[in-house]
C-alpha positions, 0 to 999 in steps of 0.5 A, spaced: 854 177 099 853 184 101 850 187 108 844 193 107 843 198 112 837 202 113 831 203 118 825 199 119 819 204 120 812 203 124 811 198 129 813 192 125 817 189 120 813 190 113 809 184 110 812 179 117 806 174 119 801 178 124 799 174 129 793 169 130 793 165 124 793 168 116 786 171 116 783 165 112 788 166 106 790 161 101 797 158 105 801 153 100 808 151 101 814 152 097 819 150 092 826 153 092 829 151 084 837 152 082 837 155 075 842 156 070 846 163 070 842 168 066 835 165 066 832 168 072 828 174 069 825 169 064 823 163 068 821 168 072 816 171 067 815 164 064 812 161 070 808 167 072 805 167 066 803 160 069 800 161 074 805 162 080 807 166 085 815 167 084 819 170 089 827 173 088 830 177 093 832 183 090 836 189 094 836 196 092 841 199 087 843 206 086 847 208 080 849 215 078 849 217 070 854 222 067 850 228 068 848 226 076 842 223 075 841 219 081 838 211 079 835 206 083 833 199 082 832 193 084 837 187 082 837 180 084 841 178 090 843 172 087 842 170 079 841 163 079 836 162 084 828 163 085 823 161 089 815 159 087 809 157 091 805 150 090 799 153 089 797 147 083 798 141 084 804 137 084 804 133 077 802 139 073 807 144 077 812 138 074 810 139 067 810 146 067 817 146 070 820 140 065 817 144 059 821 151 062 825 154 056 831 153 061 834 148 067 830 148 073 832 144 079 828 144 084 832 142 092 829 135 094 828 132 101 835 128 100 840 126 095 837 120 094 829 121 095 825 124 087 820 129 093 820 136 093 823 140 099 817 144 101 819 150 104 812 151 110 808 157 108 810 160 114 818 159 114 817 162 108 814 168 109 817 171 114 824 169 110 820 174 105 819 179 110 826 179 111 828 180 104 825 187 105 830 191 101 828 198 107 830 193 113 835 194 118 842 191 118 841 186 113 846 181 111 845 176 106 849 169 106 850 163 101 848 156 104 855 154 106 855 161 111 849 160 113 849 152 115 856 154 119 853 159 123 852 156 130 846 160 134 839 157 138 833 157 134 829 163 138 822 166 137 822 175 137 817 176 142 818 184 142 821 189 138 820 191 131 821 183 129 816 180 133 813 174 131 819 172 126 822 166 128 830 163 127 838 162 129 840 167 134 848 168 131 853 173 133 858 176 128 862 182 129 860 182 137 853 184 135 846 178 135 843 177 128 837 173 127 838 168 122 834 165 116 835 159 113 832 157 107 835 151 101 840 155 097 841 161 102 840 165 108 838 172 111 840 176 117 837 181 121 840 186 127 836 183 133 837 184 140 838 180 144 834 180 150 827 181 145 829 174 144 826 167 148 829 160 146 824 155 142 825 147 142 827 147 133 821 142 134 815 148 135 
C-alpha cells in the first residue's frame, strides 16, 4: 500500500478524540465489512441512504491531463473494504445488509462465532483521524502487515498526536504509531520519546 507525505497544521491532529470524553455526542460502535471488487462506491451510496454513517479511507490523487491542468481527487485506499457505524439496531442493520445489491461480509468475533466484531467507537476514531489524507508521513499496510508488526501499545501524551492510542513499531529506522483495525492498518511518524507504554488492557 502506499506511504503519503505531508504536514500536520495547528496544535493537533484534525478530527483525533479531544480530551475529556465526546461532549455528549451519540458514541456507537463499528462494523468492518469485506465487499466484492467494484461494489464499494454503490454499497456506500446504498447503506447511506439508509441511514448510516460510512466510512472508506480515501488518499489524494493528482493527475495532470493534456493541456497541463493539474486534477485532484480522492480515491479509495482499498476498494473492496468499507466501514459502517451501528447506529441502528443489530436485527434491522442485518436486513439492510442482507438486502444489499451486492455481497457484504461483515468481520465476525471469531471463525466459528455468527457475532459481529464491533470495532469501539473511540478505536475507531482515532483510526479515522488517522486516515486524514493532510497527515504526515502516512503509511497504509494491509492486515498481514499490520498483524506481523511487532511494537508496545503506547498512548501519545504530546506532540501533534497527542491523545491517540496504538502499536509503537520501527520500520526504516524511524517510530510510527500503528493502528490496527479488521481488514487494514495505519500508520503515523511518531516520536518516540511523545510516547508512554499502556497495559493493552487500559
Amino acid at each position: 500500500m502506499r506511504n503519503e507525505k505531508s504536514e500536520i497544521t495547528g496544535s493537533g491532529l484534525p478530527g483525533a478524540p479531544s480530551e475529556g470524553g465526546d461532549g455528549g455526542e451519540r458514541s456507537f460502535p463499528w462494523y468492518a465489512a469485506k465487499l466484492h471488487s467494484g461494489s464499494q462506491g454503490e454499497l456506500e451510496t446504498y447503506l447511506t441512504e439508509r441511514g448510516m454513517q460510512c466510512f472508506v479511507p480515501r488518499e489524494r490523487v493528482t493527475t495532470v491531463d493534456k493541456e497541463g491542468h493539474r486534477h485532484t481527487r480522492f480515491k479509495p485506499v482499498v476498494r473492496n473494504l468499507l466501514f459502517v457505524e451501528k447506529s441502528l439496531p443489530e436485527q434491522e442493520m442485518r436486513r439492510i445488509i442482507y438486502d444489499a445489491p451486492h455481497p457484504i461480509y461483515i468481520f465476525r468475533k471469531s471463525r466459528e462465532s455468527t457475532e459481529f466484531y464491533e470495532i469501539p467507537s473511540r478505536e475507531m476514531e482515532e483510526f479515522r483521524a488517522m486516515c486524514n489524507p493532510d497527515i504526515l508521513m502516512r503509511r497504509y499496510l494491509s492486515e498481514e502487515q499490520a498483524r506481523l508488526k511487532a511494537g508496545t501499545p503506547v498512548e501519545v501524551f504530546a506532540g501533534p498526536l497527542k491523545g491517540l492510542t496504538g502499536k509503537l513499531v520501527r520500520s526504516n529506522k524511524q517510530y510510527f504509531l500503528l493502528k490496527e483495525v479488521p481488514g487494514m492498518g495505519v500508520m503515523l511518524k511518531v516520536t518516540r520519546w511523545c510516547c508512554r507504554a499502556i497495559n493493552e488492557t487500559d
